[in-house]
C-alpha positions, -999 to +999 in steps of 0.1 A: -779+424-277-768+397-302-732+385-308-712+402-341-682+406-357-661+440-350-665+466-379-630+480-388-647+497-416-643+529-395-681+539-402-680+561-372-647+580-362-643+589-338-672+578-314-676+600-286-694+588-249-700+612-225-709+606-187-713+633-159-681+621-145-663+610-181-660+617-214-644+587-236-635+589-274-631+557-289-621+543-326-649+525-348-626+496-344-633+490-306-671+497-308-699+473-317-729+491-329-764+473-321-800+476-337-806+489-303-777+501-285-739+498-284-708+484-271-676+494-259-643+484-240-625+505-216-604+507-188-625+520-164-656+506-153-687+525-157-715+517-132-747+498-143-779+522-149-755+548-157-772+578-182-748+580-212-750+600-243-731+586-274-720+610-301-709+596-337-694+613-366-696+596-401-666+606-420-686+604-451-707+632-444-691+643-412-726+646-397-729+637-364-754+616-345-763+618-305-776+591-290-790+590-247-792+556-234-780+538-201-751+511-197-770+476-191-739+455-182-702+465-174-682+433-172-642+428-165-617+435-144-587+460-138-563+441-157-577+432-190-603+464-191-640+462-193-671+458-219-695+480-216-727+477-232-755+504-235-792+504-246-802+535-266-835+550-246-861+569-262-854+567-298-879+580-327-890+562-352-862+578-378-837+569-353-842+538-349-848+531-386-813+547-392-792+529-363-807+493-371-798+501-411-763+510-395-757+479-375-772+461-403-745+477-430-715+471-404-720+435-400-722+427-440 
């Protein structure tokens, strides 16, 4: 994953990540969104290989897009919380084409 600013733009809110032991909703402004995955902080640390599903609602149309992918790297500690970062698995063609043109329009 390459290095970016933080969107506060809010193109996503809320974002939504669910686990079989979790579910997290987090604000656009703690999320990076990646050509080919995502990242995250939060407090508690979410074990590498981990399945994930990430669910995102646009509040310009309100439609939402579900993502399945699996956490790469969880690095941090107890006190200062932990960044998560996910790679997106088995995406088609279309949504891969619409989450790279996302990333892309967050970081301008």
């Amino acid at each position: 994953m390459s290095s970016s600013k933080l969107d506060t733009s809010g193109v996503f809110e809320p974002v939504t990540v669910l686990a079989h032991q979790a579910q997290l909703t987090l604000s656009a402004a703690t999320v990076r969104l990646r050509k080919n995955g995502i990242e995250f902080r939060t407090a508690k640390p979410i074990p590498t290989w981990n399945e994930m599903t990430v669910e995102m609602q646009s509040p310009e149309d309100a439609k939402k897009v579900r993502f399945t992918g699996v956490v790469v790297a969880c690095d941090g500690n107890r006190h200062t919380g932990y960044q998560v970062s996910m790679v997106f698995t088995s995406l088609s063609r279309q949504s891969q084409e619409r989450l790279q043109t996302l990333a892309s329009a967050r970081l301008a």
